[in-house]
C-alpha positions in Angstrom: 39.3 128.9 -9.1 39.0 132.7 -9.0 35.3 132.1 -7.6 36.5 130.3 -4.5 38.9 132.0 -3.4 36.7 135.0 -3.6 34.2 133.2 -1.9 36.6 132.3 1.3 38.4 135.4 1.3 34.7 137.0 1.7 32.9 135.0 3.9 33.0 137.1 6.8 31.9 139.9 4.8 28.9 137.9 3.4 28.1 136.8 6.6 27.8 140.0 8.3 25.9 141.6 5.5 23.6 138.8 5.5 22.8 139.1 9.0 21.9 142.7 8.6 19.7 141.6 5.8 18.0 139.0 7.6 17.1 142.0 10.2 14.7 143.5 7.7 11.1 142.2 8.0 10.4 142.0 4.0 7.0 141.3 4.7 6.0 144.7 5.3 6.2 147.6 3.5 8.9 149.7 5.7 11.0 146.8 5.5 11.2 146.0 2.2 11.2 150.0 1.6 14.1 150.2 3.5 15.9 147.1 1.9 15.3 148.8 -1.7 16.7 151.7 -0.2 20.0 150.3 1.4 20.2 148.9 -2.1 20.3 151.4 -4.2 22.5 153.5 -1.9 25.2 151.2 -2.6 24.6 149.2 -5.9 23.8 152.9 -7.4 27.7 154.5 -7.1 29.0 150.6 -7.5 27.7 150.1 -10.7 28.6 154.1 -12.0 31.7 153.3 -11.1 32.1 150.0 -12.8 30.7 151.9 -16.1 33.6 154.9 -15.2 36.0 152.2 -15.2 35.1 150.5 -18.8 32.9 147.5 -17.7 30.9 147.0 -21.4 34.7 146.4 -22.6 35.2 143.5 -20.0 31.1 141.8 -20.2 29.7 142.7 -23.3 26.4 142.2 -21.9 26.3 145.1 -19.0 23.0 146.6 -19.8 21.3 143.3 -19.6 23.2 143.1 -15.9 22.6 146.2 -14.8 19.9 147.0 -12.4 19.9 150.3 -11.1 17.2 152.0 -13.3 15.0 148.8 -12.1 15.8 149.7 -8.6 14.7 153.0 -8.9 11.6 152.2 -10.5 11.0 149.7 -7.6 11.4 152.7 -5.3 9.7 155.2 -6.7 6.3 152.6 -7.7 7.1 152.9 -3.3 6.7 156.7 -2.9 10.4 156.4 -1.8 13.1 159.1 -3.0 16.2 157.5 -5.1 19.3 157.5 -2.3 21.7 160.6 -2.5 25.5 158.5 -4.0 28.5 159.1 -4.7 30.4 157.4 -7.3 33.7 155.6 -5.9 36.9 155.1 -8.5 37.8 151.6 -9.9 41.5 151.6 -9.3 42.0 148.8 -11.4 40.0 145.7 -13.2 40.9 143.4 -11.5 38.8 145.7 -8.4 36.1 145.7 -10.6 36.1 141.9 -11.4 35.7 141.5 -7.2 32.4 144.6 -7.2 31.1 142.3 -10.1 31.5 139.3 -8.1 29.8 141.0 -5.2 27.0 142.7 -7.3 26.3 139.4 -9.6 26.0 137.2 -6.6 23.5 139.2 -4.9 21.1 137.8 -7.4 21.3 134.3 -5.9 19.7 135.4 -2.4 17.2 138.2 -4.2 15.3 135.2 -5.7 14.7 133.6 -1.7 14.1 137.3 -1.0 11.3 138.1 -3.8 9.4 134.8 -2.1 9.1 136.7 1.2 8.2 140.1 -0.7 5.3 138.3 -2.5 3.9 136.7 0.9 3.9 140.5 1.2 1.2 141.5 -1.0 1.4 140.9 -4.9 1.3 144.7 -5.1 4.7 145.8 -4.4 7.4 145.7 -6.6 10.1 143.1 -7.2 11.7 144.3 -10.2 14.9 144.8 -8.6 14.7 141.4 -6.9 13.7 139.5 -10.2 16.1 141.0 -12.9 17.5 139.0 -15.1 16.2 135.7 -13.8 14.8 134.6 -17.0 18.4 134.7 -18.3 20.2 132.8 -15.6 22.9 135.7 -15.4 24.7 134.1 -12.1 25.8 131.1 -14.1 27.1 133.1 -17.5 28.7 135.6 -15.1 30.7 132.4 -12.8 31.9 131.4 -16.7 32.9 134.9 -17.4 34.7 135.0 -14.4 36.7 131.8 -14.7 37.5 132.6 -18.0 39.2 135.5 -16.9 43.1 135.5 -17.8 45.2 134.1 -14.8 48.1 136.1 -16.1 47.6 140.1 -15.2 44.7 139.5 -12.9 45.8 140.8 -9.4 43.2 138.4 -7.2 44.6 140.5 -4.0 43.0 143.4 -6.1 39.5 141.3 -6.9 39.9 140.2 -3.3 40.0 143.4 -2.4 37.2 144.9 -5.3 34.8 142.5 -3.4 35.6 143.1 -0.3 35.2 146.9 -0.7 31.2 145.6 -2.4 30.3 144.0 0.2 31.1 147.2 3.0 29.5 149.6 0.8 26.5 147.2 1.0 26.9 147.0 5.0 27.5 150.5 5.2 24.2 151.0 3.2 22.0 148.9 5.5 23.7 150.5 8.7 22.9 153.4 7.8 19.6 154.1 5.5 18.0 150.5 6.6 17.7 151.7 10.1 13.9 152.2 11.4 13.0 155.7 11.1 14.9 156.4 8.2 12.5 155.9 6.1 9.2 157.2 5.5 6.9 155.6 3.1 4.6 157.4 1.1 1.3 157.6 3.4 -1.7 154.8 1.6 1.1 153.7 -0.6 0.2 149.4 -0.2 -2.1 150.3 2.4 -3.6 146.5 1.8 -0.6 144.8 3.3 
């Protein structure tokens, strides 16, 4: 199955980003502002350049999966500035099939994720964290993916797609989820 060997060909790649994750204290507000943050700076250009590269064609239902205008609303409700991005190319679909692979599956740990964030304080927002689970996306999105044709589809290409999703990601938390970064707007949550 296309979703395993994804799956192992990643695994180092999950892990690592994980671990940077798991760095983050979500239950305050300059960690979870700069989780949004890492977010946005890579599922921002990653989704642009899925749309770029013809994604509505290949998953009619896109702009119930896409999350990016809910992440920005997350951030700004925060005080915090949308990340500067630049939008990467989509050599190929089968590249894109391995970034939907890596930005689909992030929903399975943002629902663990929006637990610790409402330990937080019921007052910040977990939009971005709670999209689309009232329409159990992961699970039409593994059925999508297996039932793409096995004839055409480079999986060195996917392989490589999600492989490239989950560095950007990395990249992202290396780099804007780093203390100091940040600056939350001053009294924003002041309660937690």
């Amino acid at each position: 199955m296309l979703r395993d060997r994804l799956r192992a060909a990643t695994s180092s790649d999950h892990a690592a980003l994980d671990a940077m994750a798991a760095a983050l204290d979500f239950e305050s507000v300059s960690g979870y502002g700069r989780f949004l943050s890492a977010s946005a700076a890579a599922l921002t250009p990653l989704e642009l350049a899925l749309e770029l590269a013809g994604v509505e064609a290949w998953i009619g239902d896109w702009p119930e999966r896409s999350r990016r205008a809910t992440l920005a609303r997350d951030l700004a409700a925060m005080g915090l500035p949308s990340p500067p991005i630049t939008v990467p190319s989509t050599p190929s679909r089968a590249f894109g099939v391995g970034l939907l692979y890596v930005l689909e599956g992030s929903r399975l740990g943002a629902r663990f994720l929006a637990r610790r964030v409402r330990r937080a304080g019921p007052d910040l927002p977990i939009g971005y964290l709670t999209h689309g689970d009232d329409a159990d996306l992961w699970r039409s999105f593994l059925a999508w993916l297996e039932g793409q044709p096995r004839v055409g589809l480079r999986t060195d290409e996917a392989i490589a797609g999600a492989r490239y999703g989950f560095q950007c990601f990395s990249a992202a938390f290396e780099t804007v989820a780093s203390p100091g970064v940040l600056n939350v707007r001053a009294g924003a949550h002041a309660r937690i």
